[in-house]
N, C-alpha and C positions, 0 to 999 in steps of 0.2 A: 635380664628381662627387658621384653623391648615396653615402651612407656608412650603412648599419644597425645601429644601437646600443639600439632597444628597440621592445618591441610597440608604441609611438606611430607609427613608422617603418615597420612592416609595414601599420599600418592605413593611413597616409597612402599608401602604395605600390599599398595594395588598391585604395583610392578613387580613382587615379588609373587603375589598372590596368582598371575597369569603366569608366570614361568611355573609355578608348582601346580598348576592344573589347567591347562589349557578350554578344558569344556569350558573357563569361566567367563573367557574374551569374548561370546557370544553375548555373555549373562553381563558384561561390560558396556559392549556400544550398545544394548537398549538400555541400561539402567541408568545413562548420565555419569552427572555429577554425584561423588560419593560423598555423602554429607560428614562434617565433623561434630557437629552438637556437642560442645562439651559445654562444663558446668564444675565449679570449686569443686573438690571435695571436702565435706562437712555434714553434721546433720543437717542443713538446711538443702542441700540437695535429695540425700537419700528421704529427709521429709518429701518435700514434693515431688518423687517418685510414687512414692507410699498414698498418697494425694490424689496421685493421676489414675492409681490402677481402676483398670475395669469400668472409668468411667468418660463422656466426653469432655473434651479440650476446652468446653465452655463452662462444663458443669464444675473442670478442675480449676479453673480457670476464676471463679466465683468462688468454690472454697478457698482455695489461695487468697483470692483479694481479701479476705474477710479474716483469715490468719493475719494476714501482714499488716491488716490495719488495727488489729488489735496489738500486734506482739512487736510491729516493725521488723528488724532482722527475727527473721522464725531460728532461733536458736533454740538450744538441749536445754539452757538453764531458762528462759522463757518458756517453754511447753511443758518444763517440768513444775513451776511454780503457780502454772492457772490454776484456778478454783476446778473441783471435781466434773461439773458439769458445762466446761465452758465448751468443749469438742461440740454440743449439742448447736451453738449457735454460729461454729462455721459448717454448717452443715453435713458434716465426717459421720460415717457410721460408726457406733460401736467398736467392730472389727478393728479400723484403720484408727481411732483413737487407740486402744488400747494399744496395737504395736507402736506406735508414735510416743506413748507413753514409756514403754518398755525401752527402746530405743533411747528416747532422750535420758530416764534413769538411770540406764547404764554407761551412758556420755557422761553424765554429771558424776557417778560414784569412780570413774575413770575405770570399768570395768571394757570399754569399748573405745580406743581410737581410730577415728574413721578415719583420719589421717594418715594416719601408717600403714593402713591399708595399700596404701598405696606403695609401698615399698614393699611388701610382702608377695611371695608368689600366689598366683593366683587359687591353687588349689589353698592354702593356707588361708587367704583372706575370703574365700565365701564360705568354710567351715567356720571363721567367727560369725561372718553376720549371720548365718545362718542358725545360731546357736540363739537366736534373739528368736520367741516365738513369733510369728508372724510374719518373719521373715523368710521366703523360699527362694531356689535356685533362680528363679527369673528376679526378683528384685535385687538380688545379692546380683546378680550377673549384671544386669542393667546399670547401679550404682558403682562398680569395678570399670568398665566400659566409659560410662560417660560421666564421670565426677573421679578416680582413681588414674583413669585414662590406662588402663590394662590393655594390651593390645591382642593377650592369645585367649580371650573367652566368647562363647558361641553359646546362645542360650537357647536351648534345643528346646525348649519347653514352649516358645513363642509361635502359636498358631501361624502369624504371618509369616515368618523364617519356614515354618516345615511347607508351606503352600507354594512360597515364592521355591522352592529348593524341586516340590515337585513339577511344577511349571517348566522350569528352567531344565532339569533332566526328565521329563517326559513321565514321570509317574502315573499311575493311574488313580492312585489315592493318593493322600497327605501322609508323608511317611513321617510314622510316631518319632518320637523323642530321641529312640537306643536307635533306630537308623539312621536318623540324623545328625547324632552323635558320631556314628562310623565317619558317613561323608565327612564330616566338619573335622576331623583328626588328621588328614589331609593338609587342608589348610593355617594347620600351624605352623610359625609363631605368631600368625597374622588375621586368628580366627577373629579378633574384633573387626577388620576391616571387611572379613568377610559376610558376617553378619552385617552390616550397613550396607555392602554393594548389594545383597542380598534383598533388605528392606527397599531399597530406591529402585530397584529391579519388580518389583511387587507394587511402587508408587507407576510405576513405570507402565505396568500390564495393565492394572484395576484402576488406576486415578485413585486411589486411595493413599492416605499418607500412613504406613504402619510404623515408624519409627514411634519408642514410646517416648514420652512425652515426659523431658527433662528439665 
């Protein structure tokens, strides 16, 4: 199982990635530099995953600070140990408290290593995190990707990937999920790197950054 630990790894991933599908060298010279973003894996990554979704980079960015300055390292055994209603005063909804909670309890009862994750195949490691409520195939994929550093996952589910995918091959709509799954089966073993040429290819067209926010 191939594993991503530095831009050496995204290059080699690329240069494999254009020999097994050529449409992609178009989707290459506009999309640039293909970014690496990694991040430990731990719960304090897969937390500020969980943190960022659905919301902006300032709004994540302000609960974040307000975790860490209560908790310092946002750890399993610190978020498992705050009082019931502290979620309320970093500003977390409900929703992302509770799987944060869920998460960290089952870090702490060692029902969950988010470390080993990373050695386990991928089909394997997003059927545990997955098994965590709150947690779905885009956060599970996301956290495998950029804190696990999994290099053969595509998270078909990511609005910007299906948009940037139909751009890039001429679709006439944003192709759902299961056909984007077909294309991205292609680009294995290197479907993580594909997903990020993917996202900088979409920073690329729209000025927008859709890489999530790790």
């Amino acid at each position: 199982m191939q594993i991503i630990r530095d831009d050496g790894d995204i290059e080699r991933g690329l240069a494999a990635l254009l020999e097994l599908d050529p449409r992609l060298r178009p989707v290459a010279a506009e999309a640039g530099a293909v970014p690496l973003r990694l991040r430990e894996p731990g719960f304090e990554g897969l937390a500020h995953i969980i943190v960022s979704q659905v919301v902006s980079r300032a709004s994540a960015d302000a609960i974040w600070g307000r975790m860490t300055a209560r908790l310092g390292s946002v750890t399993a055994d610190g978020y498992a140990g705050l009082e019931p209603d502290a979620w309320r005063a970093f500003g977390l909804s409900r929703i992302k408290h509770d799987t944060l909670a869920r998460v960290a309890d089952a870090v702490v009862g060692g029902g969950l290593d988010l470390h080993a994750l990373c050695d386990e195949s991928p089909e394997k490691a997003l059927s545990e995190l997955m098994t965590i409520k709150g947690i779905g195939p885009w956060t599970a994929g996301v956290y495998l990707m950029f804190c696990a550093g999994h290099a053969d996952v595509f998270p078909v589910g990511d609005v910007a990937l299906q948009a940037a995918v139909g751009m890039a091959f001429g679709y006439k709509e944003r192709p759902p999920a299961k056909a984007l799954a077909l294309e991205a089966a292609v680009w294995a073993p290197w479907r993580s790197v594909a997903a990020r040429l993917f996202w900088a290819y979409y920073a690329a067209k729209t000025r927008r950054d859709a890489l999530p926010i790790v």
